[in-house]
C-alpha positions as CSV (number, residue, x, y, z in Angstrom):
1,X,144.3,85.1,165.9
2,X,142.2,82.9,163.5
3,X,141.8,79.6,164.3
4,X,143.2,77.2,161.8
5,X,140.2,75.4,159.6
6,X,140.8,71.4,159.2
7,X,138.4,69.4,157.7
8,X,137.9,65.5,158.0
9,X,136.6,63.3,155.7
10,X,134.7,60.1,157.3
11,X,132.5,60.8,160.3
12,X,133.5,56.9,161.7
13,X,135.4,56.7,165.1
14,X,138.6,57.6,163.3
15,X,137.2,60.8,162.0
16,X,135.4,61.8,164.8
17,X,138.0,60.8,167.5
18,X,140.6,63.0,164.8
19,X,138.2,66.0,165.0
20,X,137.8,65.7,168.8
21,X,141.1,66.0,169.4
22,X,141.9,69.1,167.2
23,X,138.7,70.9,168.5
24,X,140.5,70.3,171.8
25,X,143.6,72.3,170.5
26,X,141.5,74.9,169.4
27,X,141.0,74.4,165.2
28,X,138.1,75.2,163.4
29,X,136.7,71.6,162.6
30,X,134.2,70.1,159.9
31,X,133.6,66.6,159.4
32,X,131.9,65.5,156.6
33,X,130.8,62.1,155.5
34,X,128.1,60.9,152.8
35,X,126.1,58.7,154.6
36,X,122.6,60.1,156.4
37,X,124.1,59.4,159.9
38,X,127.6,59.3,161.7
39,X,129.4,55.8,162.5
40,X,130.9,54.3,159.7
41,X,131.4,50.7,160.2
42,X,129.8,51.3,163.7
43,X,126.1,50.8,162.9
44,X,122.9,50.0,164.1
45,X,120.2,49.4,162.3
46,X,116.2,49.2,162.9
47,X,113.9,46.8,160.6
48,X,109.7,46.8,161.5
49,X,108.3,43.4,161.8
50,X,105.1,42.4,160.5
51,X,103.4,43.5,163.7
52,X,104.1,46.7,163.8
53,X,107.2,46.4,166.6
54,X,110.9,47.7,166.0
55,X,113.7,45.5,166.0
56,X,117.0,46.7,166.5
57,X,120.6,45.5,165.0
58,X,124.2,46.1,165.5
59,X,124.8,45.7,161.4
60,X,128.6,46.6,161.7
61,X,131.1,46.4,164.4
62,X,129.7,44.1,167.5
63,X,131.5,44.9,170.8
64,X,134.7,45.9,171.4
65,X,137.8,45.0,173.9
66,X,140.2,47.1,175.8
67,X,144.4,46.6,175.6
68,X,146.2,49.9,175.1
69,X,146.0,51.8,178.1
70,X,144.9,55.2,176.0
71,X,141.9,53.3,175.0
72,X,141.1,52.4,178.4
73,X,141.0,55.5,179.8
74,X,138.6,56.7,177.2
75,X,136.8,53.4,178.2
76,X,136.3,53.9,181.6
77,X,134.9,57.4,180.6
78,X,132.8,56.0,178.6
79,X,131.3,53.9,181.2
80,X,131.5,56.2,183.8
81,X,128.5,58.7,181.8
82,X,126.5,55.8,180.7
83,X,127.7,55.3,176.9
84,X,129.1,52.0,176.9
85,X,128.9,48.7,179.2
86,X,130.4,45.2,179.6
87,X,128.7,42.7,177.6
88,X,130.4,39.5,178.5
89,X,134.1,37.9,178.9
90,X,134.1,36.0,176.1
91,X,131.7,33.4,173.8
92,X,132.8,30.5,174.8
93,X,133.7,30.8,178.0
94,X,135.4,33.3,180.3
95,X,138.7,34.5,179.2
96,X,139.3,37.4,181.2
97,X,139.0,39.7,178.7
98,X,135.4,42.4,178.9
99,X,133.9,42.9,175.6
100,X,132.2,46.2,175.7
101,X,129.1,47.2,173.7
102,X,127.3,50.6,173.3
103,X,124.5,51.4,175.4
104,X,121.3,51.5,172.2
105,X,123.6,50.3,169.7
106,X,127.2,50.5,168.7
107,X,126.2,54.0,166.6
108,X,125.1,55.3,170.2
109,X,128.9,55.8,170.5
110,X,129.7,57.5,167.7
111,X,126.3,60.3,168.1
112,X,128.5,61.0,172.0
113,X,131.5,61.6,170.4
114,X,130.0,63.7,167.9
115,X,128.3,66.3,170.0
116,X,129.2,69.4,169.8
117,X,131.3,69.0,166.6
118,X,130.3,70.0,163.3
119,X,129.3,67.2,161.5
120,X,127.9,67.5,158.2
121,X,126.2,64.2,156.8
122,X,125.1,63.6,153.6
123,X,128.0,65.2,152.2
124,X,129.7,63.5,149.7
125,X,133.4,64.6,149.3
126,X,134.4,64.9,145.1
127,X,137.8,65.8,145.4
128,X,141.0,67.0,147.5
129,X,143.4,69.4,145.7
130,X,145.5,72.4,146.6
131,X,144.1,75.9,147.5
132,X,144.1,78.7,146.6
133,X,144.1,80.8,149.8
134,X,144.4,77.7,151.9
135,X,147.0,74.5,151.6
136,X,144.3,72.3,150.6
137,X,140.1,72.6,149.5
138,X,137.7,69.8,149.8
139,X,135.0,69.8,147.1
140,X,131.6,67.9,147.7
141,X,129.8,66.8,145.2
142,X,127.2,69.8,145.2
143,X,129.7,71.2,144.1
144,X,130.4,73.5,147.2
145,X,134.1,74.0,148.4
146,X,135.9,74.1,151.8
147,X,139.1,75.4,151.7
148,X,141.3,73.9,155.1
149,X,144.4,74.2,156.5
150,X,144.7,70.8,157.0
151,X,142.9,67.3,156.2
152,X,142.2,64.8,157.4
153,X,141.3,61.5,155.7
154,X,139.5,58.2,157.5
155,X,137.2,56.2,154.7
156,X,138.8,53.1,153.6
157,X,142.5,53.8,151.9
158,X,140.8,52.9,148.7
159,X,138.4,55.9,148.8
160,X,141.0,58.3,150.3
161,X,143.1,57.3,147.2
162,X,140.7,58.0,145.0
163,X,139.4,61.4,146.4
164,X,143.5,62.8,147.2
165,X,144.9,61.4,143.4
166,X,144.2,65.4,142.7
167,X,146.6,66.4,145.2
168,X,149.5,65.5,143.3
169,X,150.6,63.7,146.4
170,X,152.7,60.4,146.2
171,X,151.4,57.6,148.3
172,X,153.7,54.5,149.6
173,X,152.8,51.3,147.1
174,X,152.1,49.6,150.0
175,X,149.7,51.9,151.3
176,X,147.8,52.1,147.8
177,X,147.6,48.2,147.4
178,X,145.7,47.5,150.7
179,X,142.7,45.1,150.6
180,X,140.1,44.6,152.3
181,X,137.8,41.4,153.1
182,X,134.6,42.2,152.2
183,X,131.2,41.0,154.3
184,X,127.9,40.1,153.7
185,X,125.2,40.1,156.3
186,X,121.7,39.0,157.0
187,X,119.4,40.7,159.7
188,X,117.0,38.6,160.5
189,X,114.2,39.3,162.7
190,X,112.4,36.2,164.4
191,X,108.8,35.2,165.7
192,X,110.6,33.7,169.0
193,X,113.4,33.6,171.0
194,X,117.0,31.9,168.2
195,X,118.8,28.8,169.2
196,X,122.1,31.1,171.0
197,X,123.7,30.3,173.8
198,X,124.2,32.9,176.0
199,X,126.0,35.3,176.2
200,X,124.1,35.8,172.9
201,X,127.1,35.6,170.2
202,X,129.3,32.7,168.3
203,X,132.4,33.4,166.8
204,X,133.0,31.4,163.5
205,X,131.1,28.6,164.0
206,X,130.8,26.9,160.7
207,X,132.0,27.1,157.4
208,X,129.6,30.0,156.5
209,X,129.6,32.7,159.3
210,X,132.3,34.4,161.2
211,X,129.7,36.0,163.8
212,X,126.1,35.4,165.0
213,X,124.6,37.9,167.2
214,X,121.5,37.9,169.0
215,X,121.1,41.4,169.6
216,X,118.1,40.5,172.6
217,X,121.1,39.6,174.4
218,X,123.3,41.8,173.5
219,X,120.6,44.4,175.4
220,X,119.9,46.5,172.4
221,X,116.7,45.3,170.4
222,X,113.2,44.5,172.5
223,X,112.5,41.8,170.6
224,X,114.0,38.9,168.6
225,X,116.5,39.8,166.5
226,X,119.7,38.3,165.0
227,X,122.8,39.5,163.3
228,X,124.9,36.8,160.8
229,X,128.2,37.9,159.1
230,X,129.0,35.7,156.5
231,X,133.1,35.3,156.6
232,X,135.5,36.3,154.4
233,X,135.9,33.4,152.2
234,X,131.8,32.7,151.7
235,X,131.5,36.9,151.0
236,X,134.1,37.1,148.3
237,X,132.9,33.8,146.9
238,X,129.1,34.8,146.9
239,X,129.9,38.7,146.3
240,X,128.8,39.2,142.7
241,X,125.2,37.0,143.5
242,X,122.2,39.2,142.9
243,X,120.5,40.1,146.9
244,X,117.7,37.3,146.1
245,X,120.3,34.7,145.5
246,X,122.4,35.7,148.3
247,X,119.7,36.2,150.7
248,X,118.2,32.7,150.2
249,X,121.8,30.8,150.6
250,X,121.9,33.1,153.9
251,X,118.8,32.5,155.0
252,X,119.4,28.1,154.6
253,X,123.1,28.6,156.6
254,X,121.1,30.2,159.4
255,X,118.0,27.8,160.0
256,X,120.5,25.7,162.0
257,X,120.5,28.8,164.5
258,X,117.1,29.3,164.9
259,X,115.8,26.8,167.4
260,X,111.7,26.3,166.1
261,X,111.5,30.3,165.5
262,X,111.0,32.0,161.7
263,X,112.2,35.0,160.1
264,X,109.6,37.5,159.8
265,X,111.5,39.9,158.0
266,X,115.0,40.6,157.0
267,X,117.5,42.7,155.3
268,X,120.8,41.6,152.8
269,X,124.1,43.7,153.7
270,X,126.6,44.0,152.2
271,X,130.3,45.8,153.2
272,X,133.2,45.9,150.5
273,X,135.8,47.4,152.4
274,X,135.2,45.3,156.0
275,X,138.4,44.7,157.3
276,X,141.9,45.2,155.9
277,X,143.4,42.3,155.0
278,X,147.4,43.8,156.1
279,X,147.7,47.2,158.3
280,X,150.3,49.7,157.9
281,X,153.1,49.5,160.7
282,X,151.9,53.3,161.8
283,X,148.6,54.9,163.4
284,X,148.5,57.5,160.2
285,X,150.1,58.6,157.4
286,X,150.9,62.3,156.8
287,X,152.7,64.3,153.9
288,X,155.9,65.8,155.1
289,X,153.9,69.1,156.2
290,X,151.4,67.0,158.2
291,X,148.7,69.0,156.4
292,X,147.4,65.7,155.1
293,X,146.7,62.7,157.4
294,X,145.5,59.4,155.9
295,X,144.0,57.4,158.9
296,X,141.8,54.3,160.1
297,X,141.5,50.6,160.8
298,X,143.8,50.0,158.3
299,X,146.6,51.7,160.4
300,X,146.2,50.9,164.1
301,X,144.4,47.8,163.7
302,X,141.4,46.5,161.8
303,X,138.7,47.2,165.3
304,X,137.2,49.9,167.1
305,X,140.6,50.3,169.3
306,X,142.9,50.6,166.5
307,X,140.3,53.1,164.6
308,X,140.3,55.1,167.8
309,X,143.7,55.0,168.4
310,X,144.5,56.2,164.7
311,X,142.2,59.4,165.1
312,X,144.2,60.3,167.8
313,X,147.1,59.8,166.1
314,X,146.4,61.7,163.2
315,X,144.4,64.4,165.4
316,X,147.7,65.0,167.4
317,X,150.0,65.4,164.0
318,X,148.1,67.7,162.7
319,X,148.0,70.1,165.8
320,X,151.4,69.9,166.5
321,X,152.3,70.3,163.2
């Protein structure tokens, strides 16, 4: 018997945790996202300083925490082969709760659950519409087709509007009007040691930044180097500034977080589709055949657990379907 083709759009923990599980039920599987790597929102990032020496970000998602018991049995599998760790219990002081990191970087996570899937990057999905031979074909923008069985969709709903509109499918309004905060981020690496307290992160500490990571704590880079998310409010007010502009106001929030050190090089960021402002009550949305599977943050909730837990959903729909 032929196996049944499926392909997935997004190669984030959605996609890829989507893709695991209908390898695991025997489907032919291609993911395919249009960035040079896997990871999605999960991503680390590596900037040379002056000297010559590598400093390494986490640019994206910063840690994650554990309360559906699904997700902790991936988890503690995780931990058990040496992909993720505890970080700390909290920022400011110890709430119980672990926060867990990737081992390398967040993206470390995303390259083990990739392995052994085939996962095509730099592949920029055009279109969505119905085959020919097949219920649906996926066009990339070389112009190269896949026809599938079944797909898959995990980019921001947004995107998978966008890229589905020629399947003549009908989407909830509700699910076609989510928004998303956006986030702009500075990665700054210093000539010294920044003015953190341990564990190495603040949450929202001023009127500017939601997060500030030193990722020297954190475990990841070998020298100093700091992550700051602007919040929502400061990123939609400053989002139309010109990177100069937006990288000098960055650069004057953060000096209070420095201690005596100085940024030696740095890097503007900037994510439109960051976090969804309202999630759909569901882990996925599928057409009535389940052929069709819109998943992601936006579903299960807006961090890693939710993004994993909506790949599994949408994995498991379309296998039983």
């Amino acid at each position: 018997m032929t196996a049944r083709r499926a392909v997935v759009v997004g190669a984030g923990l959605s996609g890829l945790m989507a893709a695991r599980t209908l390898a695991e039920h025997d489907w032919n599987v291609t993911v395919l996202d249009k960035g040079r790597g896997v990871g999605g929102r999960m991503a680390t990032r590596r900037i040379t300083a002056p000297d010559a020496r590598v400093a390494i970000f986490d640019h994206g998602a910063q840690f994650f925490t554990v309360r559906d018991p699904r997700f902790e049995s991936l988890v503690n599998e995780w931990v058990r082969v040496g992909v993720v760790r505890e970080w700390c219990r909290g920022f400011a002081g110890d709430d119980g709760h672990p926060r867990y990191v990737a081992n390398n970087g967040m993206t470390a996570l995303t390259k083990h659950l990739a392995n052994g899937l085939d996962v095509r990057t730099s592949n920029l999905v055009f279109a969505v519409k119905p085959g020919t031979t097949t219920r649906w074909t996926v066009v990339v923008d070389d112009g190269s087709e896949l026809d599938a069985d079944a797909v898959v969709m995990t980019c921001p709903l947004p995107q998978s509007y966008s890229l589905t509109v020629t399947t003549g499918v009908e989407l909830p309004n509700e699910l076609l009007l989510t928004d998303y905060d956006r986030t702009i981020g500075l990665l700054a690496v210093l000539d010294a040691s920044p003015a953190i307290p341990a564990p190495g992160g603040l949450q929202n500490p001023d009127a500017v930044f939601s997060w500030i990571g030193d990722n020297v704590a954190k475990g990841i880079s070998p020298i100093p180097a700091v992550t700051f998310h602007a919040n929502p409010e400061w990123s939609a007010q400053h989002w139309d500034d010109d990177a100069e502009t937006g990288l000098t106001l960055l650069t004057e929030a953060a000096a209070p977080y420095l201690g005596g050190a100085t940024i030696v090089a740095s890097e503007y960021k900037k994510w439109r589709f960051a976090t969804p402002k309202k999630l759909w009550p569901e882990p996925c949305h599928a057409t009535a055949d389940d052929t069709l599977v819109f998943a992601g943050d936006a579903f299960a909730g807006p961090k890693v657990e939710g993004a994993v837990l909506s790949g599994l959903a949408a994995g498991a729909v379309v296998a039983n379907a």
